[in-house]
C-alpha positions in Angstrom: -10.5 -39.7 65.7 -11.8 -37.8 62.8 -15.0 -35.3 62.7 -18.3 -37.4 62.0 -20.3 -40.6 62.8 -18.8 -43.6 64.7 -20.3 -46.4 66.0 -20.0 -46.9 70.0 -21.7 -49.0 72.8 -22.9 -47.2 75.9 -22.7 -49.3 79.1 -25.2 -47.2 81.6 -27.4 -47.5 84.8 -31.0 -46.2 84.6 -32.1 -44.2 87.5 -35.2 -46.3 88.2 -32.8 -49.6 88.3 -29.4 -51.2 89.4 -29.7 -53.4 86.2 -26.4 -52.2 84.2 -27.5 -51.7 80.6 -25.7 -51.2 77.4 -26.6 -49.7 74.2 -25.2 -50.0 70.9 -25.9 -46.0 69.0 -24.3 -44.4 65.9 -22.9 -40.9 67.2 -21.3 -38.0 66.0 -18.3 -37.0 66.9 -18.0 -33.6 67.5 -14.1 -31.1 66.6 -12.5 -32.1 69.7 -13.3 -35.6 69.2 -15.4 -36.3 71.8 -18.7 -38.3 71.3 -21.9 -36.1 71.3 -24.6 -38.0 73.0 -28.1 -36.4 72.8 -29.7 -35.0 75.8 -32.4 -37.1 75.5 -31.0 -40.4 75.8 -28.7 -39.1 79.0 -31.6 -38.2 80.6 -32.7 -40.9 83.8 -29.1 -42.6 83.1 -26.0 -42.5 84.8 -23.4 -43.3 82.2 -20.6 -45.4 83.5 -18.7 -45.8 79.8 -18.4 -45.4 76.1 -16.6 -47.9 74.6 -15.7 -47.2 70.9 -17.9 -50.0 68.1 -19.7 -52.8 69.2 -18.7 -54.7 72.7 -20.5 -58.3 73.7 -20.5 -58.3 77.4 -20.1 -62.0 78.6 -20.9 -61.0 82.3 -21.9 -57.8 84.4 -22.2 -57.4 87.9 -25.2 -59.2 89.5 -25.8 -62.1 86.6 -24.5 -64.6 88.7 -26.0 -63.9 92.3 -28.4 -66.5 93.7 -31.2 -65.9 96.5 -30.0 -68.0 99.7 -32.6 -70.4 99.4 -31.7 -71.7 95.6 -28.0 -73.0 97.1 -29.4 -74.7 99.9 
């Protein structure tokens, strides 16, 4: 991966929620070629992945659970 912008989707949980979220961002990447994400978007998220472009996530944990009382 080559110094400078790419395009990647951050798949994160926010402090104040178990709702898994994702974000799509355009980052730099820094000489080692890691992703630099800003301080200010890490802050009140745990980060759980960076996936490199855009992603479309069919499913995530939780979408599919029912309260007890909608099966009966």
């Amino acid at each position: 991966m080559q110094q400078g912008l790419t395009q990647v989707t951050i798949i994160y949980y926010h402090d104040e929620s178990l709702e898994l979220l994702h974000e799509l961002m355009s980052l730099t990447i820094n000489e080692q070629g890691m992703v630099v994400i800003p301080e200010v978007f890490k802050e009140g998220k745990s980060i759980i992945a960076v996936c490199q472009g855009e992603i479309k996530i069919l499913n995530k944990m939780g979408d599919r659970i029912f309260s007890v009382g909608d099966i009966a």
